[in-house]
C-alpha positions in Angstrom: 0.0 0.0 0.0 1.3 3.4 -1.6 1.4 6.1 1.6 2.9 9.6 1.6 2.8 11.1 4.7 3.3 14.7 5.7 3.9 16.2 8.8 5.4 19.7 10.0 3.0 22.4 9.1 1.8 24.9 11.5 1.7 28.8 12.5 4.3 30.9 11.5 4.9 34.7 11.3 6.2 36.3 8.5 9.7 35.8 8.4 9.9 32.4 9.9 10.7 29.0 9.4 9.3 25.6 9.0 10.4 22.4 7.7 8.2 19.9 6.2 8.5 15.9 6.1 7.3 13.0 4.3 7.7 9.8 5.0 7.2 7.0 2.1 6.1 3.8 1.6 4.7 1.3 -0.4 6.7 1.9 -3.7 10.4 1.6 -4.8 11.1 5.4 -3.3 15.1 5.6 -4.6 13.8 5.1 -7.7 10.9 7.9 -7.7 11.4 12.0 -8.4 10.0 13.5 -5.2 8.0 17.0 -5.7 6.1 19.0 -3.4 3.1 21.2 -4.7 0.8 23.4 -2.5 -2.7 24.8 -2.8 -3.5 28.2 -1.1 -7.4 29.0 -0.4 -9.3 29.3 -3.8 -6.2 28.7 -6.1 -5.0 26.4 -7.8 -2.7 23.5 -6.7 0.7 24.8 -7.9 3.9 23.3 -7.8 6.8 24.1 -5.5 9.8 22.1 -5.8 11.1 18.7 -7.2 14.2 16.5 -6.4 15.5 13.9 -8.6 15.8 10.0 -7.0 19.1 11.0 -6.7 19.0 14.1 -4.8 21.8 15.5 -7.1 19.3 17.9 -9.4 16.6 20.2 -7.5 14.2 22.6 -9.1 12.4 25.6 -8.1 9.1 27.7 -8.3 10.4 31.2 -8.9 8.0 32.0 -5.8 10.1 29.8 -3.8 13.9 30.3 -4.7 16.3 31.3 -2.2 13.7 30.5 0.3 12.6 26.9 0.3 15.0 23.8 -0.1 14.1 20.3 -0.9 16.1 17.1 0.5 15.9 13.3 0.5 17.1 10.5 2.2 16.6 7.3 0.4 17.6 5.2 3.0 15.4 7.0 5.5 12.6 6.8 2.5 12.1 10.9 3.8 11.5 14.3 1.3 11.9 17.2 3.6 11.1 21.0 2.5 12.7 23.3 4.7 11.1 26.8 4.0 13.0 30.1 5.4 11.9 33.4 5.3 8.0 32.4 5.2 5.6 35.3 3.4 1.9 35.1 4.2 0.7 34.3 0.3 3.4 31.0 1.7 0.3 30.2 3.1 -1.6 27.2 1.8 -1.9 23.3 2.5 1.4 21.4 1.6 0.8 17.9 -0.6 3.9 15.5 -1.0 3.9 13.6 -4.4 5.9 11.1 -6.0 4.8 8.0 -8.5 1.7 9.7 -9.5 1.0 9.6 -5.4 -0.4 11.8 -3.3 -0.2 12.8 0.6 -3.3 14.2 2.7 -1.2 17.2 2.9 -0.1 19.6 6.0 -1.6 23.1 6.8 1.1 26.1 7.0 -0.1 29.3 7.9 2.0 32.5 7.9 0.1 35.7 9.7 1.2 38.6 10.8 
């Protein structure tokens, strides 16, 4: 059974940090790219950043660079998202995805 499971959202203020997790299971993970998208209230799901099986090759929403970094662990079977320098349009649910997979998502919430 295919699970992606987030964890690490939360309240933040405007200028702060969180880091996001997901745990894997269920399919060959080392294998798999590993992105993570967001949706913020009434928008669209966007994307936010993508890491090869490798780890070696990362990519970037331009609303994201500088700010946010994605990381893997293969052995751990782990995607993390560490996000720096939060803004309040950062705000939105948090979805994990890899394999054509999905996570129930975590809530992050930047307020002034």
């Amino acid at each position: 059974q295919v699970q992606l499971v987030e964890s690490g959202g939360g309240l933040v203020q405007p200028g702060g940090s969180l880091r996001l997790s997901c745990a894997a299971s269920g399919f060959p993970f080392s294998i798999v790219d590993m992105s993570w998208y967001r949706r913020a209230p009434g928008k669209e799901r966007e994307w936010v950043a993508t890491i090869t099986n490798s780890g070696r090759t990362t990519n970037y929403a331009d609303s994201v660079k500088g700010r946010f970094t994605i990381a893997r662990d293969n052995t751990k079977r782990m995607v993390w998202l560490q996000m720096n320098n939060l803004e309040p349009e950062d705000t939105a649910v948090y979805y994990c995805n890899g394999a054509a997979f999905w996570g129930q998502g975590t809530q992050v919430t930047v307020y002034s």
